[in-house]
N, C-alpha and C positions, 0 to 999 in steps of 0.2 A: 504493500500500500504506500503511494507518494502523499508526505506529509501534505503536499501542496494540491491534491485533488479537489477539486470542487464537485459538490453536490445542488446542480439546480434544481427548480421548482420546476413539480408537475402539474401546480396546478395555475401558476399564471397564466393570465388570458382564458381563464373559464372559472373558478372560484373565486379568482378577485381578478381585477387589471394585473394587464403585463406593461403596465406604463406609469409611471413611479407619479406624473401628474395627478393623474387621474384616482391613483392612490391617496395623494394628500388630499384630492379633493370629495373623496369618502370621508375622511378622518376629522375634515376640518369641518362638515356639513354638520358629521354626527356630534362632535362636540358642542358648535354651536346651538344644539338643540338644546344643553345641560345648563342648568342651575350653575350656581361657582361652587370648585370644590371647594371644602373647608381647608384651615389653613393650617395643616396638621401635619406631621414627617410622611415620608411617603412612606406606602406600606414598602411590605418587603415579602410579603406573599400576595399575591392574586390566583385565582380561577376565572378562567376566559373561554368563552364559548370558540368553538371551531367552525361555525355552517359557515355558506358564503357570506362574504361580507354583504351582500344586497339584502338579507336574513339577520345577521346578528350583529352588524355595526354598532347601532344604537346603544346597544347592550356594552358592548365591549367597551366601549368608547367611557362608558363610565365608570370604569377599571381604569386606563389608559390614562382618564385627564389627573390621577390622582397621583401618577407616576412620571406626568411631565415634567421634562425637561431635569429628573432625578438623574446622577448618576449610579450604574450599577458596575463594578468590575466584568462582574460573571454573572450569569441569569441558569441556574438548574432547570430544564423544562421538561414535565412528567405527561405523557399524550396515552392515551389509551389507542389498544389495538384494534384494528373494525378486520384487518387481511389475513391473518395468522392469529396461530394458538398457542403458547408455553406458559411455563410452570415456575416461580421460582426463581427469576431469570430480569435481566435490563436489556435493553436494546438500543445501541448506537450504534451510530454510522462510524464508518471506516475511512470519509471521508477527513479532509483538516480544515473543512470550509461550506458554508451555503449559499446560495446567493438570492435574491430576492428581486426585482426591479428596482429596489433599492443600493441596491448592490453586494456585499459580500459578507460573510459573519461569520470570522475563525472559531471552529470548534476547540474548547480547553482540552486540549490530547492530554497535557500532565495532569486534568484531573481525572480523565477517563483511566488514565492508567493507575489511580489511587483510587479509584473506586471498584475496578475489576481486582484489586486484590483482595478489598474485602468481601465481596459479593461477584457470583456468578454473571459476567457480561459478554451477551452479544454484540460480536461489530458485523451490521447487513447496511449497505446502501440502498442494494433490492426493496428490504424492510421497509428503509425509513422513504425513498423514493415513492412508494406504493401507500404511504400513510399519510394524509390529508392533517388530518390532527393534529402533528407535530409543526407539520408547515403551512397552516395559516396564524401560526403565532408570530412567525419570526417578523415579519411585516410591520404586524402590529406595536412590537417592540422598538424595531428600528425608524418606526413614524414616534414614539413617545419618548423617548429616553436620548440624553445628549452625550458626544464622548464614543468613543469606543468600549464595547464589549463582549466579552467571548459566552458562548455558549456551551453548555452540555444537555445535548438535548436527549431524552431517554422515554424509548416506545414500553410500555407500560401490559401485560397480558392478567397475568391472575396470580396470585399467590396461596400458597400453604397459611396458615395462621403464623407459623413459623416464622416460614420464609420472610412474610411480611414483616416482623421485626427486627429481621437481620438487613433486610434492604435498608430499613427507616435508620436504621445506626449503623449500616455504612453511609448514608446519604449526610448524617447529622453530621459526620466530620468535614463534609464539603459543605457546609452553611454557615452564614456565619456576614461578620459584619461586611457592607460591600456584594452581596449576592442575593439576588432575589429569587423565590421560591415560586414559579408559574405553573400553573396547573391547566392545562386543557381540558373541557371537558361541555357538552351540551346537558340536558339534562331530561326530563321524560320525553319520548316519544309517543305521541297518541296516534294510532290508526293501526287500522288493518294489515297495514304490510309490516306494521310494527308488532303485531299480535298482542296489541293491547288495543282494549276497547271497553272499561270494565264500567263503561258512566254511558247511559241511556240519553242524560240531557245533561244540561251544565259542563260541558267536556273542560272547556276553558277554566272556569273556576274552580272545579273539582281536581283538575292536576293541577294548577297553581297553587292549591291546599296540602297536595300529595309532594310537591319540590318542597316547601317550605315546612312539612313534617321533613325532611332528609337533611334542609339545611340544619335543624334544630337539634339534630343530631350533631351534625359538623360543628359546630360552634362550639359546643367545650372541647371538640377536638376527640369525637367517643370512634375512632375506625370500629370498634366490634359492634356499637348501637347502631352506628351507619349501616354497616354490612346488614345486621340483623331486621333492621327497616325494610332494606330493597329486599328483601327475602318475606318478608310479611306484605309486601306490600307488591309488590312484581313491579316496583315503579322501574322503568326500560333506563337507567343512566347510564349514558353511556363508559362514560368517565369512573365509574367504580370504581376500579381498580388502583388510579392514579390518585384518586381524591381518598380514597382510605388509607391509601401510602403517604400522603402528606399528611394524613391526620393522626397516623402513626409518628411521624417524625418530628411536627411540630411541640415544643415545650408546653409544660403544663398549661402554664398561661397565655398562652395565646386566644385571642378571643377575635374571632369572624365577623365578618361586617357583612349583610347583604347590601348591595348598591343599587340593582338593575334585574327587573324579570321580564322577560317577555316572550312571544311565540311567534313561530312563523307565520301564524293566520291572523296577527292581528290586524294585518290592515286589510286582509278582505273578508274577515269571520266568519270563514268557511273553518269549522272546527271539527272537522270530521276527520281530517288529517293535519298534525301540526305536531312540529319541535320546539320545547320551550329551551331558552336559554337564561340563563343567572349572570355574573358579575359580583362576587367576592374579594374583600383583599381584608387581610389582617397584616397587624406587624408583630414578628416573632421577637421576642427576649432570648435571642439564643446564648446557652449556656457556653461561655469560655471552657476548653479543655484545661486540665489539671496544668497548670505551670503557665497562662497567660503569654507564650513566647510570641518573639513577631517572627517573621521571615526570618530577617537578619540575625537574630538571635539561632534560630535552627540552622542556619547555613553556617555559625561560627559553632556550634556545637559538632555539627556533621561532619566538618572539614576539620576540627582539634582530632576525633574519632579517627578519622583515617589519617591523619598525621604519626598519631602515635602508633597504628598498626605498623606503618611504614618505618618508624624509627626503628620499633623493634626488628624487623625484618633486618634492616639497612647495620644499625649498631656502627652506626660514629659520630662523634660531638655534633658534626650540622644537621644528623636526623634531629637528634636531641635539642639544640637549640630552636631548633624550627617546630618542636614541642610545647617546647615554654616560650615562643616568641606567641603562637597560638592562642594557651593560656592568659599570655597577657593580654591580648586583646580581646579578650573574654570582659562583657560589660558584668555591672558588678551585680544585676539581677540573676547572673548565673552563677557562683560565688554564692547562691541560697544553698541550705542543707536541703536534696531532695533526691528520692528514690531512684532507682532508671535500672530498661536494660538496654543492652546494642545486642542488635540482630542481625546477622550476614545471612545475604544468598546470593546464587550464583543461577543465574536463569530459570526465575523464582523458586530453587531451592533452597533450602535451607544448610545454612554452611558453619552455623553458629549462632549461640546464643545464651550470654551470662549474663547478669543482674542482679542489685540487691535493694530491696522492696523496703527497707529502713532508712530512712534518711539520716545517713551517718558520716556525711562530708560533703562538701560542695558539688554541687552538679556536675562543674565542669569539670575535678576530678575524677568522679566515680565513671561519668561517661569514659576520659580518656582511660582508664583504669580498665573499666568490663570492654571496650573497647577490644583491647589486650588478651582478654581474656577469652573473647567469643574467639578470636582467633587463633591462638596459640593452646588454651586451654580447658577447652569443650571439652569433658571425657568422649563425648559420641563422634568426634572427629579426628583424621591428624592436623596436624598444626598447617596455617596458611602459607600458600607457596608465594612467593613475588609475583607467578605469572597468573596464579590465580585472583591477587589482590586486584588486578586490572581488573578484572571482571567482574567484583564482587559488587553489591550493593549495600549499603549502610543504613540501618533504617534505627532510630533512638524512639526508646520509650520512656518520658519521661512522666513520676509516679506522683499522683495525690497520695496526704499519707494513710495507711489500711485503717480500717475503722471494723472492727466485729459485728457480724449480723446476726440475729435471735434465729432465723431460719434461711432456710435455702431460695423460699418462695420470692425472699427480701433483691434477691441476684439478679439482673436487668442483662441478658444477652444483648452484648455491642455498646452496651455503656462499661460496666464493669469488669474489671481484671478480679481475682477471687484466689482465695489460698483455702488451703484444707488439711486440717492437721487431726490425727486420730490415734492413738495408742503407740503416738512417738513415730510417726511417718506422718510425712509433710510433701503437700506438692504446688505448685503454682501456676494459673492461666493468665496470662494477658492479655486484654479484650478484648485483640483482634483476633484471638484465637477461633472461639465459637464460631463469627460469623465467617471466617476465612476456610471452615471445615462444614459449615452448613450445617453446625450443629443447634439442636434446639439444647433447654436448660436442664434436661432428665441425663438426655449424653452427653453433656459437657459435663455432669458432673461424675456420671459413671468412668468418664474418661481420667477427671481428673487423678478419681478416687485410683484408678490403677496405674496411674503415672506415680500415685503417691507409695507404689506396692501393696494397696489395698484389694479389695474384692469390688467389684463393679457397682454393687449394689452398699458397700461399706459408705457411703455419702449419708443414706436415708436414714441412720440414726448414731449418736453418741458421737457424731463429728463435731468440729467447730470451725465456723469459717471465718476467713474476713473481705472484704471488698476494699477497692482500692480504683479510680479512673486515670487515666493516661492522656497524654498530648504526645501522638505517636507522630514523626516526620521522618522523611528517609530521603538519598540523595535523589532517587527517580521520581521526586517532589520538585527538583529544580532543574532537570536535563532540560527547559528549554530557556 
């Protein structure tokens, strides 16, 4: 795959213009129809309808003015699937770019390859070329928002219950301040081709009672009372999958706005067939990872890490110095007492990895330290070769400190790292463990329980655990 492929639209010049005028002169119409936004931060999640824009502008548009002229870095976008079926699974393009009559929108490749570690990822152009959903948002986006920004856009199928909350805490490590959280999705479908039909009269009023029971679900952010809704209720959304996934990964507090509802029959009231569409945004309180580091801070911890591998390898005063010149440039935020492990692989293998989970010397010690240590003196490996260090990856876990939990039930798969200690055997996961093995919470803990030399089932009673969160970063965080 060439980083530099482009993936155009299939559906300009039939679901919207293929003439970037004509586009603003959609955007600028439907706006001028709205009230003034309030004068409040932009959100930083929306849900946007996908029909054609001659259908769902109006709607969108009042998602859209609320995020003008905001800057975003990066825009996550969750599209459900209408052309294919999987399980368990994301879906991106392969491509490094979109393009729009707007013109072009580089996809974040380093964070696609930070999220395929944690979670199972499809890369299909096919896929994303053939799904409408994903790309009537990019338009939308690049008419509202000023500045450049990158995309990761991700086709959305069905999940496990599991599944679904290993997606949502792989996805919570790419959110965060600077990234906006967009959800595609239309919302009931009434007619016949639709195979819903279940209102004799009142069609229009009776599914705009049936969205707004689903939003009310959404709004404290309940994905199981959502799900549980469309399943008592057969309401057609299409968007399911994606909008339970964002309500899985959204923070406790977050709380939903409805903006905008409407259907496709409103302006001829023929209700015998019609799509309704919504317009949500909320702003997320997204929680800081354990240890607050910036960029800068990770790339000087990353680079001391493989410094000091190298020194040892090398063994002469200007490895050495080039150690402590590292150290010294270490800001004095890292120079905190805090946990960590380093983790080597070698074409996502695993090639190492030591840690120690008490905070019992400076970061930027203990890192360049287990550093050393994942290389040289992993019992499960031999020691690091020079020609292999080329090729390794460095990935730092840095630890909140453990806190003991009353039960197991208390253990959050893809937020928490967890220890297990039983009759003098001790073992420990770090929480990218689970979701990087598509493990749910029964087998992470039977696992751990016999990593610990216990019996698979020895977890489920007279254990005691602890929990402990991480700010994991690794060099294939910053290859571009």
């Amino acid at each position: 795959m060439s980083k530099q492929s482009v993936l155009s639209s299939s559906v300009a010049g039939s679901w919207y213009p293929a003439d970037a005028a004509a586009l603003n002169a959609i955007w600028e119409n439907a706006l001028a129809a709205l009230p003034p936004a309030p004068e409040t931060p932009p959100p930083d999640v929306l849900v946007l309808p996908h029909a054609g824009y001659a259908y769902s502008a109006p709607v969108a548009a009042a998602a859209l003015q609320r995020i003008r002229a905001a800057h975003f870095d990066r825009i996550v976008i969750l599209a459900p699937c209408h052309c294919a079926t999987f399980r368990d699974q994301l879906a991106a393009p392969e491509a490094g770019a979109v393009a729009t009559p707007y013109g072009e929108i580089a996809i974040d490749g380093a964070g696609l390859e930070k999220l395929g570690r944690r979670f199972p990822l499809i890369r299909s152009d096919r896929l994303h070329r053939a799904e409408h959903a994903a790309q009537m948002i990019y338009p939308m986006l690049q008419f509202a928002l000023k500045g450049k920004f990158r995309i990761l856009p991700l086709i959305v199928s069905g999940f496990t219950s599991a599944g679904e909350k290993r997606a949502a805490g792989a996805l919570r490590e790419l959110l965060g301040p600077g990234t906006l959280l967009a959800v595609s999705s239309d919302f009931t479908h009434y007619g016949a081709d639709f195979n819903f039909e279940p209102f004799t009269s009142g069609q229009r009023e009776h599914t705009a009672a049936l969205d707004r029971g689903a939003f009310e679900q959404m709004r404290p952010g309940n994905a199981p009372g959502f799900h549980a809704y469309l399943s008592r209720t057969g309401a057609t959304i299409c968007g399911e999958a994606p909008l339970a996934l964002m309500l899985e990964t959204l923070p406790p507090e977050t709380r939903l706005e409805m903006l905008s509802y409407a259907t496709s029959s409103d302006p001829d009231g023929d209700f015998s067939r019609f799509v309704a569409y919504m317009a949500i945004a909320g702003r997320a309180n997204w929680p800081e990872p354990g240890g607050l580091f910036t960029r800068a801070e990770q790339i000087r911890l990353l680079e001391l890490a493989r410094r000091s591998i190298t020194a040892r390898l090398d063994r002469n005063p200007a490895a050495e110095s080039s150690v402590a010149a590292a150290m010294e440039r270490c800001p004095e935020r890292l120079f905190q007492p805090m946990g960590c492990f380093v983790t080597l692989t070698i074409d996502g293998r695993l090639r190492g990895c030591i840690g120690e989970i008490d905070a019992r010397r400076p970061l930027c010690e203990a890192v360049a330290g287990r550093a050393v240590d994942a290389a040289f003196h992993d019992p499960r490996f031999r020691p690091l070769s020079a020609d292999e260090l080329e090729r390794t990856v460095i990935e730092i876990s840095a630890l909140t400190p453990s806190r003991p939990v009353s039960s197991p039930d208390e253990i959050e798969i893809g937020r928490h790292g967890m220890t297990i200690e039983k009759n003098g055997c001790f073992a420990v996961f770090l929480p990218q463990v689970a979701p990087e093995q598509g493990w749910d919470l029964d087998t992470t803990l039977s696992q751990l329980s016999l990593k610990a030399g216990l019996s698979a089932g020895a977890w489920k009673s007279g254990a005691r655990f602890t929990v402990f969160e991480a700010q994991v970063f690794s060099e294939a965080d910053y290859r571009d």
